[in-house]
MDAnalysis code that builds the backbone (N, CA, C; Angstrom):
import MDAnalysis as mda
import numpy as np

u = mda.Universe.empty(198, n_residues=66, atom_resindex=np.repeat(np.arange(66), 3), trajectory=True)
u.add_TopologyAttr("name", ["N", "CA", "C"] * 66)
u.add_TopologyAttr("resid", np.arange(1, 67))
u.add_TopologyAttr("resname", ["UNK", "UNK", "UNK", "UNK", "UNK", "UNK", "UNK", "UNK", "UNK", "UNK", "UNK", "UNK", "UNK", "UNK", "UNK", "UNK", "UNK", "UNK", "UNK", "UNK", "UNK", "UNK", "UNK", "UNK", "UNK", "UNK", "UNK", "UNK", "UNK", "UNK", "UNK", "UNK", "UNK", "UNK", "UNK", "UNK", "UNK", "UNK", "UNK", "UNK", "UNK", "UNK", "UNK", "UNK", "UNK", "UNK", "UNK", "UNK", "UNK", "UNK", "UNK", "UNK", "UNK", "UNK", "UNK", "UNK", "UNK", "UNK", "UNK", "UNK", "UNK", "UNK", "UNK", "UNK", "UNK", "UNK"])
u.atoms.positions = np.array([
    [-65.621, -47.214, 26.451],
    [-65.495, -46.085, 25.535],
    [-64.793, -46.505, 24.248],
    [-63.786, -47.483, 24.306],
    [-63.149, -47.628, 22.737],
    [-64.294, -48.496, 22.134],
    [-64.798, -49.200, 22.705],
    [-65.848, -49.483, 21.563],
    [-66.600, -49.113, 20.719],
    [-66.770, -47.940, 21.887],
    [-68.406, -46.710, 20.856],
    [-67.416, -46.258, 19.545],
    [-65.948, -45.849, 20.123],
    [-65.275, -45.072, 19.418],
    [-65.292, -45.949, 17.798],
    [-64.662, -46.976, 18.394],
    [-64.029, -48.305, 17.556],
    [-65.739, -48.371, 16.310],
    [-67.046, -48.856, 16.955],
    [-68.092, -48.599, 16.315],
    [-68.659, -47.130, 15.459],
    [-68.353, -46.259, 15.840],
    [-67.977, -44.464, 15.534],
    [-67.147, -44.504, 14.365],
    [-65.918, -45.345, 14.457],
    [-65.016, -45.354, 13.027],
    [-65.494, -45.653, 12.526],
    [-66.270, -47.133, 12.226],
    [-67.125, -47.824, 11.390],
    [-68.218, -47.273, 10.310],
    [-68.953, -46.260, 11.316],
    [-69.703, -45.664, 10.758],
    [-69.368, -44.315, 9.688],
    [-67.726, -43.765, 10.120],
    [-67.266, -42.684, 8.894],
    [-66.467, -43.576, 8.171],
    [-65.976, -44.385, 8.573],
    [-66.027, -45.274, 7.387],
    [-66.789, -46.064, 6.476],
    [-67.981, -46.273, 6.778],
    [-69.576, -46.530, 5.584],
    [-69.321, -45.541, 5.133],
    [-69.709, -44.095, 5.805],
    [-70.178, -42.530, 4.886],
    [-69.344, -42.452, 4.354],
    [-67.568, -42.543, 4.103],
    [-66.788, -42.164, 3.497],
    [-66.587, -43.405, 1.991],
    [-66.905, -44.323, 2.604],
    [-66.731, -45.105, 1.017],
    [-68.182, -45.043, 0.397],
    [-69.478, -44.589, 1.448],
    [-70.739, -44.132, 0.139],
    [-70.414, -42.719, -0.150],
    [-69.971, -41.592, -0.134],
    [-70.140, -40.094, -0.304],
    [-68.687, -40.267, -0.724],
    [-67.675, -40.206, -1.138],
    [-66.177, -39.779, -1.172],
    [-65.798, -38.803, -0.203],
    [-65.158, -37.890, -0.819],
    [-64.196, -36.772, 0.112],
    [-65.574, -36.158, 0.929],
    [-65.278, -35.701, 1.785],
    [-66.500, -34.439, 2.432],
    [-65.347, -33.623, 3.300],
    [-66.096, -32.894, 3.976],
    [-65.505, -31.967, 4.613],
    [-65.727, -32.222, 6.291],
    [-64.908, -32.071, 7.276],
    [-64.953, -32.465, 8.985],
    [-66.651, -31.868, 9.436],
    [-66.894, -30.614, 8.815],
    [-68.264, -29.964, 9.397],
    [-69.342, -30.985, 8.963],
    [-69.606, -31.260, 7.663],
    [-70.310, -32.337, 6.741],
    [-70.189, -33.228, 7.731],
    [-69.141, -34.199, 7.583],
    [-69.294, -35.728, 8.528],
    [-70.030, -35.487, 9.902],
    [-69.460, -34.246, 10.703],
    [-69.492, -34.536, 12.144],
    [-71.256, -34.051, 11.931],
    [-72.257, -33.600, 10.903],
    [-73.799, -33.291, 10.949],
    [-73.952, -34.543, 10.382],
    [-73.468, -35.339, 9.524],
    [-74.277, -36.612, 8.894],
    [-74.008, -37.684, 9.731],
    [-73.173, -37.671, 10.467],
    [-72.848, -39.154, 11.173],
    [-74.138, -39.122, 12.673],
    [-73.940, -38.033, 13.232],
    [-75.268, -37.490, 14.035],
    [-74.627, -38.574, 15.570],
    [-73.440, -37.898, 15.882],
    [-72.459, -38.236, 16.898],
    [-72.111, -37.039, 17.154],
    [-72.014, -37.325, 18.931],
    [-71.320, -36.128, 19.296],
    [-69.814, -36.373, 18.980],
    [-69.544, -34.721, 18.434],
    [-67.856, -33.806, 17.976],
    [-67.345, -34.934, 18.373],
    [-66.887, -34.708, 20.032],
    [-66.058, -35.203, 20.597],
    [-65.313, -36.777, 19.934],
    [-66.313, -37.631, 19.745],
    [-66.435, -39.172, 19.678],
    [-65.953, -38.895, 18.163],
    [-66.523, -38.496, 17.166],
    [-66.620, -38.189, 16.027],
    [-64.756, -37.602, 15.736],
    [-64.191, -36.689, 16.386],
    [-63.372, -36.553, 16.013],
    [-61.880, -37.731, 16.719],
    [-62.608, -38.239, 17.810],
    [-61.507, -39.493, 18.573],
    [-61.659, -40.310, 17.287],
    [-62.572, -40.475, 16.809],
    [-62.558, -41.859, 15.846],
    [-62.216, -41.767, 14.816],
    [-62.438, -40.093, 13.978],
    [-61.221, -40.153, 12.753],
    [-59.840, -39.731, 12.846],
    [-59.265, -39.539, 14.499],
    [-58.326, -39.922, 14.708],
    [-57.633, -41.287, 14.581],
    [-58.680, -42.300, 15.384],
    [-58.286, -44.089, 15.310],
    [-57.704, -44.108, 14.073],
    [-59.031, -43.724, 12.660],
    [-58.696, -44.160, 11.445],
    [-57.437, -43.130, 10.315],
    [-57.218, -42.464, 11.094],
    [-56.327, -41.418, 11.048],
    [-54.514, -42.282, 11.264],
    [-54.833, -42.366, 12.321],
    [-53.437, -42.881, 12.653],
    [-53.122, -44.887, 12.484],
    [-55.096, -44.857, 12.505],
    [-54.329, -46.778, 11.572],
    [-54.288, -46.670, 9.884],
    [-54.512, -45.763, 9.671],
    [-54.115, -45.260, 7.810],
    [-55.255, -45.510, 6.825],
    [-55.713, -45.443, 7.355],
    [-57.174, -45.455, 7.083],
    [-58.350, -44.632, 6.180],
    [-57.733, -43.456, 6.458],
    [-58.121, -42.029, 6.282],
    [-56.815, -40.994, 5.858],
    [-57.359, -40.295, 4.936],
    [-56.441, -39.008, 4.448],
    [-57.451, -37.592, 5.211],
    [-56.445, -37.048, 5.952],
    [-56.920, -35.685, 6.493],
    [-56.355, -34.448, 5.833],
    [-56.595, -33.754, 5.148],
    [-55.848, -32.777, 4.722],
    [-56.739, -31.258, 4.949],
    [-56.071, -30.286, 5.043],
    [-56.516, -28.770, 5.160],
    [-56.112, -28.070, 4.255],
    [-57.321, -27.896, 3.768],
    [-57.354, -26.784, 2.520],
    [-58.369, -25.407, 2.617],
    [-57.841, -24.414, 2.506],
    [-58.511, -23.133, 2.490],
    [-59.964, -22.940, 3.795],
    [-58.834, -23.259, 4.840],
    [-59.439, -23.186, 5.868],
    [-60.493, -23.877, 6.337],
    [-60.554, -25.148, 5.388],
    [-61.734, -26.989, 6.029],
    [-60.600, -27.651, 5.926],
    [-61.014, -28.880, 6.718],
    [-60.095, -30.216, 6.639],
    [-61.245, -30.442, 5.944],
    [-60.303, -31.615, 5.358],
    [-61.300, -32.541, 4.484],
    [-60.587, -33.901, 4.385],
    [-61.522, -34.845, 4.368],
    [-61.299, -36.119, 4.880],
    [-61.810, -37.116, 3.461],
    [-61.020, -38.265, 3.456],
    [-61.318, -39.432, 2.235],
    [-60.543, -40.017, 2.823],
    [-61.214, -41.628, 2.461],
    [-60.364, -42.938, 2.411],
    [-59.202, -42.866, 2.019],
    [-58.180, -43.126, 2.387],
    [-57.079, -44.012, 1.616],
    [-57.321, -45.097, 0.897],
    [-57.650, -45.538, -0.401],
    [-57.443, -46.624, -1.019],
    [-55.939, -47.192, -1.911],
])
């Protein structure tokens, strides 16, 4: 399972450095992963710093950290 996950980051991390900011609903329809996996893995990149999560007017919304 950490692999898919570990491979799962990979992939919101492509969409996030081609698209910039998006929104959690956006990623989790374009990445075309189930929720579940989808949200373990922008946790990974979440907590290795990877990713900025922030909530605004009721979406999270997600971008790289550069």
């Amino acid at each position: 399972m950490i692999t898919e996950i570990g491979i799962v980051a990979g992939e919101i991390w492509h969409f996030l450095d081609k698209h910039g900011q998006t929104t959690l609903e956006e990623l989790i329809t374009s990445i075309e992963r189930p929720k579940e996996l989808v949200l373990m893995s922008l946790g990974w990149l979440a907590r290795e710093g990877h990713v900025l999560v922030n909530y605004e007017n009721n979406t999270y919304k997600i971008n790289l950290r550069h």
